[in-house]
C-alpha positions in Angstrom: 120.5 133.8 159.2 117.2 134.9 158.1 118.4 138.8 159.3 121.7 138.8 157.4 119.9 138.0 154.3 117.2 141.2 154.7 120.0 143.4 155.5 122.7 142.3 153.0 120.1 142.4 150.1 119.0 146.0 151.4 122.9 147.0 151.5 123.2 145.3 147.6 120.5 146.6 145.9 121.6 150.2 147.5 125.2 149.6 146.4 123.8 148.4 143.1 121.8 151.7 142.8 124.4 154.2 143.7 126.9 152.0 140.7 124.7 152.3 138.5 124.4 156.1 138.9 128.1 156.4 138.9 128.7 154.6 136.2 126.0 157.0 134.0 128.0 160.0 135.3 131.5 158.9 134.3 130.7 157.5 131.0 132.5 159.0 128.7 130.2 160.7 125.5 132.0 158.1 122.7 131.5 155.4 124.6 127.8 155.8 124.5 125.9 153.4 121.9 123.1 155.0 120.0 120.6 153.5 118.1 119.9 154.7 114.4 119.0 158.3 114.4 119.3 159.8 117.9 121.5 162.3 118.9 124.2 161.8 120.9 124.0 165.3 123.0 120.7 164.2 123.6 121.8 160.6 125.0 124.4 161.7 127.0 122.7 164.5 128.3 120.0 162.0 129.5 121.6 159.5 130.7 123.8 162.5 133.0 120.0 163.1 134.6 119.5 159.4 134.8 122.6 159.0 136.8 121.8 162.1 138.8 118.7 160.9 139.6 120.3 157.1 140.6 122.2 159.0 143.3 119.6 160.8 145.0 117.4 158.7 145.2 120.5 156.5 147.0 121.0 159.2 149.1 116.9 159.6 150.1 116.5 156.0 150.7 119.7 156.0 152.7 118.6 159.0 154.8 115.3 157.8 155.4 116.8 154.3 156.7 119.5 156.4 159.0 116.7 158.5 160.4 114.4 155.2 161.0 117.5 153.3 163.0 118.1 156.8 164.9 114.5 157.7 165.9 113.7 153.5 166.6 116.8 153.0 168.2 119.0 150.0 167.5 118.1 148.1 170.2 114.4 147.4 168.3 115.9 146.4 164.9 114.6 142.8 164.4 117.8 140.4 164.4 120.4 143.4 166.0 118.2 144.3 169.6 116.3 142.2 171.4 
């Protein structure tokens, strides 16, 4: 029970991440809420890099977990091998 808890809240909170940086991305421009006196180019155009930046680091953490499971093996991973 213990294991499907560690890896289930690893697999949320890397589902969660790669939303989020989705969501940033496909926001349209009017849709964004500004606060008195910014710019809205400005917004969107940083919360575009926000959203870039939510998906790689996504893919980095996934590729550094893929690489751990492939150079450890699965037969080592606590609660999946022995």
């Amino acid at each position: 029970m213990y294991y499907i808890v560690m890896y289930g809240s690893v697999g949320v909170a890397l589902i969660s991440i790669l939303i989020m940086g989705v969501s940033m991305l496909i926001t349209p421009a009017d849709k964004v809420k500004l606060k008195p006196g910014q710019d809205r180019d400005t917004v969107v155009r940083n919360m575009r890099k926000q959203g870039k930046l939510c998906i790689a680091v996504f893919v980095a953490i996934t590729a550094l977990l893929v690489w751990t499971v492939v150079s450890v093996g699965v037969d080592y991973l606590p609660g999946i091998g022995f």
